[in-house]
RODOGU-398746 format. One record per atom (N, C-alpha, C): residue in three letters; atom name; z, x, y. Coordinates in nm, 4 decimals, decimal comma. Each point is the difference from the previous one (the first is absolute). Example, Ala and Ser with C-alpha at 12.3 -4.5 7.8 and 13.67 -1.06 7.14 Angstrom:
BEGIN
ALA_N_0,7800_1,3190_-0,5690 $
ALA_CA_0,0000_-0,0890_0,1190 $
ALA_C_0,0000_0,0900_0,1200 $
SER_N_-0,0720_-0,0350_0,1050 $
SER_CA_0,0060_0,0820_0,1190 $
SER_C_0,0730_-0,0770_0,1090 $
END
This chain:
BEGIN
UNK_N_7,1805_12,3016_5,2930 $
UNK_CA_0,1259_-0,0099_-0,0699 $
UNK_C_-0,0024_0,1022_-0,1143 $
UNK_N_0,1152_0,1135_0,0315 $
UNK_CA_-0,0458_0,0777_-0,1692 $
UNK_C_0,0839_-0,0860_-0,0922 $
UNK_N_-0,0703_0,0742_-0,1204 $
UNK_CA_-0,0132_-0,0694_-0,1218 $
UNK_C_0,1402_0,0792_-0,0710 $
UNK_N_0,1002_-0,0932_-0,0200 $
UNK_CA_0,1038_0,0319_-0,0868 $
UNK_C_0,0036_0,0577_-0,1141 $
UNK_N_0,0934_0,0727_-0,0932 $
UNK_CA_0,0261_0,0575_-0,1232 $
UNK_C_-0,0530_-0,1031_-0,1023 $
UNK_N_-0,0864_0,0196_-0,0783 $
UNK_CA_-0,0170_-0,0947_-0,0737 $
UNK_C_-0,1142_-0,0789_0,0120 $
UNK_N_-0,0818_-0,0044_0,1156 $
UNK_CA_-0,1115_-0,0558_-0,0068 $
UNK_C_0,0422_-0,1502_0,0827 $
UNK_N_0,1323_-0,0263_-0,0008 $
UNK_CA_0,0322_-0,1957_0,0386 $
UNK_C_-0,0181_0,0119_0,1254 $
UNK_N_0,0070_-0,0669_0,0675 $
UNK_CA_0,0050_-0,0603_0,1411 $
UNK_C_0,1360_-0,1106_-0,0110 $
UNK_N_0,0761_0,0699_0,0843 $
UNK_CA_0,1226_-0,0771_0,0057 $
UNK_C_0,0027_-0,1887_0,0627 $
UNK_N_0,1134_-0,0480_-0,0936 $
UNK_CA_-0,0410_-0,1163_0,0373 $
UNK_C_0,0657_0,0012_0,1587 $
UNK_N_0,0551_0,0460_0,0284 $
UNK_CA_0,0641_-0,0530_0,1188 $
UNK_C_-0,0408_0,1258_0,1031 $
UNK_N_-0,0488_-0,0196_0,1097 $
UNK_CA_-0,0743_0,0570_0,1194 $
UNK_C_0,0800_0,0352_0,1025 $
UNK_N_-0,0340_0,0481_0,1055 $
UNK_CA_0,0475_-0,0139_0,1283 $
UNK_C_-0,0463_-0,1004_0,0906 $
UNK_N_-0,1567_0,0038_-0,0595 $
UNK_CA_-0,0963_-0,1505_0,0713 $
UNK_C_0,0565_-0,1027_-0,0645 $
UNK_N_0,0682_-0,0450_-0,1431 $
UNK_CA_0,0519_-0,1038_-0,0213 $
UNK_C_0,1373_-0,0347_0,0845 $
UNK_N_0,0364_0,1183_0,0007 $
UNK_CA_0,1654_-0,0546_0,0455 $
UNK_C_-0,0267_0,0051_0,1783 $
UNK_N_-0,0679_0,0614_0,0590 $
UNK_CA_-0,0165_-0,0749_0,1434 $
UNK_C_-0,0806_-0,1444_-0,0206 $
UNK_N_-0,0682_-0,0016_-0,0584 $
UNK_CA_-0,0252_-0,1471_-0,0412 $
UNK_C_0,0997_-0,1397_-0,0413 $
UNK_N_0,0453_0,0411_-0,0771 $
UNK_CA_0,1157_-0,0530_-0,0244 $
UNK_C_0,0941_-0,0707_0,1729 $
UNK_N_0,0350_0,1546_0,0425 $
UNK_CA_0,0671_-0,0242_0,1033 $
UNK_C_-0,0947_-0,0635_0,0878 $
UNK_N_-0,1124_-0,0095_0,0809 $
UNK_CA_-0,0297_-0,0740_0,0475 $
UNK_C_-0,0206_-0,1411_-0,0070 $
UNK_N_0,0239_-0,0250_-0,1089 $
UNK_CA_-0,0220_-0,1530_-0,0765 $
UNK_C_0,1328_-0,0571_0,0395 $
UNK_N_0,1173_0,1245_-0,0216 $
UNK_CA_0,1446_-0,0289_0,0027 $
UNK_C_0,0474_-0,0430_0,1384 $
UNK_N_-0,1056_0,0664_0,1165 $
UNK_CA_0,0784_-0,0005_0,1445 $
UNK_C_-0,0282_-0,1560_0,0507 $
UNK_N_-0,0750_-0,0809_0,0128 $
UNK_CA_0,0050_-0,1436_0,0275 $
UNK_C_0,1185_-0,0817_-0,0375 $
UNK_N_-0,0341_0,0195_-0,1670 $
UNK_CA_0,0993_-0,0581_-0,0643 $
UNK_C_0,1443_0,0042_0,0173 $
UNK_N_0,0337_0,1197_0,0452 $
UNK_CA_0,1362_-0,0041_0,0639 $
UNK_C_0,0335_-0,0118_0,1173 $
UNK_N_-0,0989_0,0277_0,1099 $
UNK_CA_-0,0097_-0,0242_0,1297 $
UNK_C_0,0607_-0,1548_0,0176 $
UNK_N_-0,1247_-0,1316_-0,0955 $
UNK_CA_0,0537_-0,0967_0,0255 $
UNK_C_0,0659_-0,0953_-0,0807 $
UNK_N_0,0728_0,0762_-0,1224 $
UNK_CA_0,1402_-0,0549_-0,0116 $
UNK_C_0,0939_0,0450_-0,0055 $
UNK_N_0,0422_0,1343_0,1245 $
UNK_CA_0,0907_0,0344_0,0473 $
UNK_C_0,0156_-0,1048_0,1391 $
UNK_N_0,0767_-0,1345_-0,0169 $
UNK_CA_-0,0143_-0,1171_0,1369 $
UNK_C_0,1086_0,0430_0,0967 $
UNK_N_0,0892_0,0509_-0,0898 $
UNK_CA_0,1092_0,0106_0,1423 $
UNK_C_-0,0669_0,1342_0,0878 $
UNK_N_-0,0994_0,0815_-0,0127 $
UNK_CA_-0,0542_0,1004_0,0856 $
UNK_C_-0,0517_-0,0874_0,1361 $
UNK_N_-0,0627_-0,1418_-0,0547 $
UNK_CA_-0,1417_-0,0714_0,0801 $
UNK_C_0,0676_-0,1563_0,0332 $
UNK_N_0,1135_0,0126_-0,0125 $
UNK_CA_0,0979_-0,1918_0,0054 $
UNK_C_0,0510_0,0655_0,1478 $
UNK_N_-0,0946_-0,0613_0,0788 $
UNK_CA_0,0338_0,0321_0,1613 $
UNK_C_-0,0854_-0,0990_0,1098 $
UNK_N_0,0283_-0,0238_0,0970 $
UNK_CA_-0,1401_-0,0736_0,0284 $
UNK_C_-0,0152_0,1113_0,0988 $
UNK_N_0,0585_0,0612_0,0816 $
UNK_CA_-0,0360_0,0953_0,1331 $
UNK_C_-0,0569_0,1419_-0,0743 $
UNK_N_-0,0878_0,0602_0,0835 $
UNK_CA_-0,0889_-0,0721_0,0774 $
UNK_C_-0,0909_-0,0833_-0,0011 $
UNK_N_-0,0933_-0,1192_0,0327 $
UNK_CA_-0,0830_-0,0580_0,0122 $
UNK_C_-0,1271_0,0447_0,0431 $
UNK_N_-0,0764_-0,0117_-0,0742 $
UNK_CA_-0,1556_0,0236_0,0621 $
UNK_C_-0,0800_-0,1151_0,0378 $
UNK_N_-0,0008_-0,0217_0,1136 $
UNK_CA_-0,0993_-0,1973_0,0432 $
UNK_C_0,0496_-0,0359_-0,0760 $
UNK_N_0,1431_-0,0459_0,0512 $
UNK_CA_0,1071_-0,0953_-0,0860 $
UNK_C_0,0254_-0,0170_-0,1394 $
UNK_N_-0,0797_0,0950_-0,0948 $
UNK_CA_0,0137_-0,0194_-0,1178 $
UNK_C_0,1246_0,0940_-0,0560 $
UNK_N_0,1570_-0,0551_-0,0663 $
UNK_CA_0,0994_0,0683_-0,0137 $
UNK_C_-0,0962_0,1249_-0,1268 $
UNK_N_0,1161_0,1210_0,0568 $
UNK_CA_-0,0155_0,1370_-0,0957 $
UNK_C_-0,0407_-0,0528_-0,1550 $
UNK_N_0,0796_-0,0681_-0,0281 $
UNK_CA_0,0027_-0,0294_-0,1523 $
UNK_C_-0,1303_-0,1115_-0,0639 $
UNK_N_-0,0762_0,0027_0,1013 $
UNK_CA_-0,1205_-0,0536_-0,0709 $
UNK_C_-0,1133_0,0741_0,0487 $
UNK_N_0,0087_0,0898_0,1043 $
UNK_CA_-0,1010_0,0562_0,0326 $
UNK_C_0,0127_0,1682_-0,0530 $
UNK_N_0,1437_0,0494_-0,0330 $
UNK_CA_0,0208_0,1137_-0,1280 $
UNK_C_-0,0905_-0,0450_-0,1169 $
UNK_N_0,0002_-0,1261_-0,0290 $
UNK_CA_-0,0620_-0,0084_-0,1933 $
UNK_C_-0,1474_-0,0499_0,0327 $
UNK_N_-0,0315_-0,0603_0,1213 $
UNK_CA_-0,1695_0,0273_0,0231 $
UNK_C_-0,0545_0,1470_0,0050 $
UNK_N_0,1024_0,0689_0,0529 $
UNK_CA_-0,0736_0,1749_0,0073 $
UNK_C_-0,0206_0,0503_-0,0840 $
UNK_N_0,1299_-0,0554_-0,0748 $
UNK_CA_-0,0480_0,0488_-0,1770 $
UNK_C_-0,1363_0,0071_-0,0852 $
UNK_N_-0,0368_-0,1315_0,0791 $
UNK_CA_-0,1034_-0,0460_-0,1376 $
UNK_C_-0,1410_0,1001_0,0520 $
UNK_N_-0,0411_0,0980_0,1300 $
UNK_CA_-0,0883_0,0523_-0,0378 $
UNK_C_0,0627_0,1762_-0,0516 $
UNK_N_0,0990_-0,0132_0,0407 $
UNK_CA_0,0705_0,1587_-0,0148 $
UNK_C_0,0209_0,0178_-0,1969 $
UNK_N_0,0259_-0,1335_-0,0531 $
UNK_CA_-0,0149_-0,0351_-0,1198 $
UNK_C_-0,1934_0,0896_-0,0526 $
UNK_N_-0,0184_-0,0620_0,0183 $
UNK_CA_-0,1374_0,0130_-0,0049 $
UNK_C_-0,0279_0,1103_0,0129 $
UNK_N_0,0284_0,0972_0,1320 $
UNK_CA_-0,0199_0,0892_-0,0531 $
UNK_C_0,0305_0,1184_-0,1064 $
UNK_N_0,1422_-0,0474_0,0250 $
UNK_CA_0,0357_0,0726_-0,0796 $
UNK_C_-0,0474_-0,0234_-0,1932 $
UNK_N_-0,1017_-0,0930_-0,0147 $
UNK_CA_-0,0174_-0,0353_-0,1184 $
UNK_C_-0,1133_0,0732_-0,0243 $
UNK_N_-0,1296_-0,0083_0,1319 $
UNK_CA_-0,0888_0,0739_-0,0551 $
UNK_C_0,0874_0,1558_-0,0063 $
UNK_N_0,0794_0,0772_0,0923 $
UNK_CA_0,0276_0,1049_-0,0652 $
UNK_C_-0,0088_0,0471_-0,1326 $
UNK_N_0,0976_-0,0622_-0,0492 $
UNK_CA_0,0367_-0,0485_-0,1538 $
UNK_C_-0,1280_-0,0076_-0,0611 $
UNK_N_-0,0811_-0,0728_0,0514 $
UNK_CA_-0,1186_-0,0299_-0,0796 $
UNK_C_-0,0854_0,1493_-0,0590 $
UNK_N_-0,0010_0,0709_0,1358 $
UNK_CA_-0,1051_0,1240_0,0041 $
UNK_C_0,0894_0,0992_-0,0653 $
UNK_N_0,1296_-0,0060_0,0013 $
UNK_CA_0,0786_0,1162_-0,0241 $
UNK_C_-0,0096_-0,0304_-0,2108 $
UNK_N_0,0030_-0,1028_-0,0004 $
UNK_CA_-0,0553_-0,0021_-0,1535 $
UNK_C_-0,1114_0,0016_-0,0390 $
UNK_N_-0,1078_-0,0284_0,0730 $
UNK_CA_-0,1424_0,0318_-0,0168 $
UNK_C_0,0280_0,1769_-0,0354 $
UNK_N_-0,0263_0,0624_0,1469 $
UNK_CA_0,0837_0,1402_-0,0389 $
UNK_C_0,0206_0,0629_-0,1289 $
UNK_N_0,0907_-0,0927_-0,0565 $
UNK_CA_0,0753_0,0634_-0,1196 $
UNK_C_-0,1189_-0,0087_-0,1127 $
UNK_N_-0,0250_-0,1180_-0,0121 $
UNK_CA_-0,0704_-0,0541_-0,1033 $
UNK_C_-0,1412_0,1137_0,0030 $
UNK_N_-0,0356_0,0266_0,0886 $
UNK_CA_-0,1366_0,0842_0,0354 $
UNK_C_0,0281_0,1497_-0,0391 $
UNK_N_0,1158_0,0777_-0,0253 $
UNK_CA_0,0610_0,0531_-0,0174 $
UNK_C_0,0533_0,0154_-0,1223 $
UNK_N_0,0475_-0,0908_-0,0638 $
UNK_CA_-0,0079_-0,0257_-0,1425 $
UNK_C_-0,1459_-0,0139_-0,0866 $
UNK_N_-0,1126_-0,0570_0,0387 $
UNK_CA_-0,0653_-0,0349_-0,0701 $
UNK_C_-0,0936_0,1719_0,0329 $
UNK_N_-0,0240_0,0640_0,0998 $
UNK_CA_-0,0154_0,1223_0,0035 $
UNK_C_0,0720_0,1167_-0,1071 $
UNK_N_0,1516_-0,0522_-0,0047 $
UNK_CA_0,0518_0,1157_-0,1292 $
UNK_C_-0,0422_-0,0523_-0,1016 $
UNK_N_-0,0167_-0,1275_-0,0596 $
UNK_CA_-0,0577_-0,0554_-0,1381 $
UNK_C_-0,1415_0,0731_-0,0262 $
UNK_N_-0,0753_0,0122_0,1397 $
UNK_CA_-0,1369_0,0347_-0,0762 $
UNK_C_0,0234_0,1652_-0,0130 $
UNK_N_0,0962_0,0465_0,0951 $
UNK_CA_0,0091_0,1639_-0,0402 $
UNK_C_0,0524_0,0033_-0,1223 $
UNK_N_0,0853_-0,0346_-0,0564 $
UNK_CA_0,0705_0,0151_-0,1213 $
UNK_C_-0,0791_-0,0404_-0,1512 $
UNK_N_-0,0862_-0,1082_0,0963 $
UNK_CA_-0,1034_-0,0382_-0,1610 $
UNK_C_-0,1176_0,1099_0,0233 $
UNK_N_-0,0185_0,0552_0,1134 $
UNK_CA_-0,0881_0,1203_-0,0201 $
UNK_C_0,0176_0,1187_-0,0334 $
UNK_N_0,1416_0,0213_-0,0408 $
UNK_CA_0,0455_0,1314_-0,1403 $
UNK_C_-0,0804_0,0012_-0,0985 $
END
């Protein structure tokens, strides 16, 4: 990551804000209901609308560790410009 005017490291990233958004895509996935208020199709009889918000919960997931590493990332990245900048 280069190092901005000034020595700072900006608070806000590109790894934060895809972070962000991945945190964001579940969350709207499943309470956007009128997308998933259907029962067809069925998978082994289970209507759409309960077997849409089971898929969720590992697609959730992943998308969290994303999030997770994509701020690790940052943070590793930040704490790398802190020690360049305290080594002026």
């Amino acid at each position: 990551m280069p190092e901005p005017p000034g020595g700072r490291v900006p608070a806000v990233t590109p790894e934060r804000v895809l972070a962000g958004l991945a945190l964001l895509v579940p969350i709207v996935a499943t309470l956007w209901v009128s997308s998933y208020d259907k029962t067809d199709p069925d998978v082994g009889g289970v209507p759409f609308f309960y077997w849409y918000q089971l898929l969720w919960v590992p697609v959730s997931a992943v998308f969290t560790v994303a999030a997770y590493l994509l701020i690790n990332r940052d943070e590793k990245a930040r704490k790398a410009a802190r020690k360049a900048g305290d080594a002026r």
